[in-house]
C-alpha positions in Angstrom: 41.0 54.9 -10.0 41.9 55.7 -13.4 40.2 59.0 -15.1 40.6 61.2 -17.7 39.2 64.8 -18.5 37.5 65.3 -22.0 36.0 68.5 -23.1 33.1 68.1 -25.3 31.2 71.1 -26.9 27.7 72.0 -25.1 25.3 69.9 -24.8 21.5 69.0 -23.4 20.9 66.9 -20.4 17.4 65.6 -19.5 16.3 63.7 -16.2 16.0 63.8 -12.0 18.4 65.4 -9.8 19.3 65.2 -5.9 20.3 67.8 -3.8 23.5 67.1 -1.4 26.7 68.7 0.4 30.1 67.5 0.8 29.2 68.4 4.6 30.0 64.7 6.5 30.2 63.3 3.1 26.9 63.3 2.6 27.5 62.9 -1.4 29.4 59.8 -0.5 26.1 58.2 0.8 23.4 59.6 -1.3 24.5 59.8 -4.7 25.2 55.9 -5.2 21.6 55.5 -3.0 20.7 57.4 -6.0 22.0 55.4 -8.8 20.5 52.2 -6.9 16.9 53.5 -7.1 17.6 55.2 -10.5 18.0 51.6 -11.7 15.6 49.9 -9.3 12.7 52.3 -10.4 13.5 51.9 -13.9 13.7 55.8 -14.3 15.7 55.4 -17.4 12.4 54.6 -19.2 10.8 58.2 -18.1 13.9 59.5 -20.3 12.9 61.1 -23.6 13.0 58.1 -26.4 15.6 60.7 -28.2 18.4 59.6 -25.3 20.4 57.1 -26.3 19.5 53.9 -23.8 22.1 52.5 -21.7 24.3 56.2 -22.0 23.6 58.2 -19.1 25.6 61.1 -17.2 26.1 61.8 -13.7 26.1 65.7 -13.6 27.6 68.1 -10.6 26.2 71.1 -11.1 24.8 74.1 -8.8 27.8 74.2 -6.4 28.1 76.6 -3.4 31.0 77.8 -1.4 29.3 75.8 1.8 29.9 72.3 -0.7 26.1 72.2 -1.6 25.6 71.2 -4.9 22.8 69.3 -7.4 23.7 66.2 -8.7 22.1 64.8 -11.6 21.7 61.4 -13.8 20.6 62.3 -17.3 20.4 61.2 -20.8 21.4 63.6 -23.4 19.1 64.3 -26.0 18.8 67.8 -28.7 18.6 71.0 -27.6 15.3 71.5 -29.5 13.2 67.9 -27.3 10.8 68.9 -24.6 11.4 68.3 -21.2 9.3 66.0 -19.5 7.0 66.8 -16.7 8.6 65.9 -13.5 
């Protein structure tokens, strides 16, 4: 696998998260379960229409020193949109 890292300045992410470990790779198993129903569900409609279709993130934030963390799929949008209603 080929990556890169590229800083960007701050930005706003908007959309549903899923709590997981590293703990019997646990991530391994949930997060692209996650991205299957994402798309299944059609949850990139229930995105603010400010997010730009089809450009989504997938977010690790929130982690712990017992490898807990929150993983998120979001659609950018301005710092200034309202946040949906889960």
């Amino acid at each position: 696998m080929r990556y890169r890292f590229v800083f960007l300045p701050e930005f706003t992410v908007v959309g549903p998260a899923l709590q997981t470990s590293v703990k019997e790779g646990r991530n391994v198993r949930e997060i692209p379960e996650f991205w299957r129903e994402f798309h299944h569900n059609g949850c990139e409609k229930l995105l603010p229409p400010q997010t730009e279709p089809g450009k989504l993130y997938g977010l690790c934030i929130d982690a712990d020193e017992h490898g807990n963390f929150t993983y998120m799929i979001g659609g950018e949008v301005p710092a200034d949109c309202p946040v949906p209603e889960a």
